[in-house]
C-alpha positions in Angstrom: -12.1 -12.3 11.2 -10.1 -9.4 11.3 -11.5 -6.0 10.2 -10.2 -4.6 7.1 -9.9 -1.2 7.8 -6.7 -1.1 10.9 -4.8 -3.0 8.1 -5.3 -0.4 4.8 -4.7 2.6 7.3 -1.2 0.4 8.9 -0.2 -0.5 5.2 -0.9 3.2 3.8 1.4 4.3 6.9 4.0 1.5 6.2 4.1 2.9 2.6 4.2 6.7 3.7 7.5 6.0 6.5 9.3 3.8 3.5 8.8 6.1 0.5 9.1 9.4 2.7 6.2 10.2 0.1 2.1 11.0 0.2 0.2 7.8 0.6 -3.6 8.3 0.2 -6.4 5.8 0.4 -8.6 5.3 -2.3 -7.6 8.9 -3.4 -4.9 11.7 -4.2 -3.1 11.9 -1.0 -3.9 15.0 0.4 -1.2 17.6 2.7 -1.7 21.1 5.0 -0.7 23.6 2.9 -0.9 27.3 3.3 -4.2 27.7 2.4 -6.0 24.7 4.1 -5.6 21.1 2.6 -4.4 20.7 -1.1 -3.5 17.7 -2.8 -0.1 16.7 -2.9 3.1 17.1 -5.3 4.2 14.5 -7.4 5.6 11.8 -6.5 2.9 10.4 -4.2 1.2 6.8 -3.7 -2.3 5.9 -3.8 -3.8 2.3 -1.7 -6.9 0.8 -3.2 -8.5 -1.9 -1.2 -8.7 -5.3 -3.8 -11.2 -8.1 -3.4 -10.2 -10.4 -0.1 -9.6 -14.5 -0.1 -10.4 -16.0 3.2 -9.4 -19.2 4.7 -9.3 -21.4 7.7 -13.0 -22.0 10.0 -16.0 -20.5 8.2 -16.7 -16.6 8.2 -19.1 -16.6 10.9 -16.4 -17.5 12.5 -14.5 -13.4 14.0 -11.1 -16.1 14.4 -10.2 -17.0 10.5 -7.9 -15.3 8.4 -8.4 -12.9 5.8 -5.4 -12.4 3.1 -6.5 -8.6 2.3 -5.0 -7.4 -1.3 -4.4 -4.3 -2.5 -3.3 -2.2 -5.1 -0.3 0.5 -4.7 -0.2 2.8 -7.6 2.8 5.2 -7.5 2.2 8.6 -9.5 5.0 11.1 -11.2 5.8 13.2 -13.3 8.7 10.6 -15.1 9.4 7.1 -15.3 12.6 7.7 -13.3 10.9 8.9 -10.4 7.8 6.6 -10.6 10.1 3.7 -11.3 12.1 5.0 -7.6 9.4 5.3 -5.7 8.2 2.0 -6.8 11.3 0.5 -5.3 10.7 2.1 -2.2 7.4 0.2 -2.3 8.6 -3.2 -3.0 11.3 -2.8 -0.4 9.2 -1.3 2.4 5.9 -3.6 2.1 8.4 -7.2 1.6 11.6 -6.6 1.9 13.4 -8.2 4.1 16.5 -8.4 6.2 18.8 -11.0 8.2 15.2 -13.0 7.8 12.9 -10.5 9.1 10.7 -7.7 7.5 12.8 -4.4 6.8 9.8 -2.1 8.0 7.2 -3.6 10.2 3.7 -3.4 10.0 1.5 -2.8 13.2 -1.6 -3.5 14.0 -3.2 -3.3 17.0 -4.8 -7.1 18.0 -3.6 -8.3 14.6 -0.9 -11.0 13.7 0.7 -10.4 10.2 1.7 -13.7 8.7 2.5 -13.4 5.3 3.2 -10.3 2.8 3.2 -10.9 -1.0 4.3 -9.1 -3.9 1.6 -10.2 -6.5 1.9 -8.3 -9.3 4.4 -5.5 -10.7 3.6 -3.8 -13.8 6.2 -1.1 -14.3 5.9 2.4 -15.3 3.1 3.3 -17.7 2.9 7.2 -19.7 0.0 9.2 -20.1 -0.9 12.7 -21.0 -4.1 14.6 -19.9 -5.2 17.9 -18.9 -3.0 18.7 -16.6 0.0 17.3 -18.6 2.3 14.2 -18.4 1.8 12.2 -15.7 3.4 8.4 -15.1 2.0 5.7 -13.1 3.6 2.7 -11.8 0.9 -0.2 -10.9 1.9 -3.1 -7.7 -0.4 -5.4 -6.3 0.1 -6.9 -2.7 -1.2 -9.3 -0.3 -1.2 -8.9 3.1 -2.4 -11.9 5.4 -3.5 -11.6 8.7 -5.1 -13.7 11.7 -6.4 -12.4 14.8 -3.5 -12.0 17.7 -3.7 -15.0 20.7 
C-alpha cells in the first residue's frame, strides 16, 4: 500500500504551484515574514486528509491501492476571490488538457491513476472576531498504486 503522507505533501504542492497561493496542511498555511513565521494573507488554501477507500489484494498486502480523499478549503476575505481561487483548484488538481493532466502530480515510487472532483460546495460567509472571512469547501480523490 502506498503511504499517505508523500501524496498530501505532492497534492498541497500541486495546489500551492496552481493557485500561486499558501497551501497549508491541516492548518493556516504559514510564510517567513519579517519577524520569524506568521500565518499567511488571505487568500490561502488549507488540505485536510479525509477517510481512505482501498481496493484490489488485501491490506496486508504494501501492493494495493489506496484512493486517498481530501478536503481543499479555500479562505478569503470575499466570495469573488474565494470563488477564484477555487477555480484555480479545480483546474490545477483535474484539469486537463489535449487528454493529459494540466499540472502533474509527483510522487516519488507512486503511480497516480485517477484524480476526482467529489464534491464542490461554493462560497460560504461568515463573520468572527477577526471580521468577515469566506470559505469555499472542494473535496477530491486522489488514487494511487505503487510504481512497477
Amino acid at each position: 500500500m502506498t503511504a499517505r503522507l508523500p501524496v498530501t505533501r505532492a497534492l498541497a504542492d500541486l495546489v500551492e504551484h496552481a493557485t500561486g497561493r499558501p497551501c497549508g496542511i491541516g492548518e493556516l498555511p504559514r510564510v517567513q515574514g519579517k519577524s520569524g513565521w506568521e500565518v499567511a494573507s488571505t487568500p490561502y488554501t488549507v488540505l485536510d486528509s479525509l477517510p481512505a477507500e482501498f481496493t484490489g489484494p488485501p491490506l496486508w498486502d504494501w501492493h494495493a491501492d489506496a484512493a486517498w480523499s481530501y478536503q481543499i478549503t479555500s479562505v478569503g476575505e470575499r466570495v469573488d476571490q474565494v470563488e477564484w481561487l477555487a477555480d484555480r483548484v479545480r483546474v490545477g488538481v483535474v484539469g486537463r488538457i489535449g487528454g493529459r493532466w494540466r499540472h502533474d502530480l509527483h510522487i516519488p515510487g507512486v503511480l497516480v491513476t485517477d484524480r476526482e472532483l467529489t464534491y464542490d460546495a461554493g462560497g460560504e460567509p461568515s463573520v468572527s472576531a477577526a471580521g468577515a472571512i469566506v470559505s469555499y469547501v472542494q473535496r477530491v480523490t486522489i488514487t494511487v498504486t505503487p510504481a512497477a
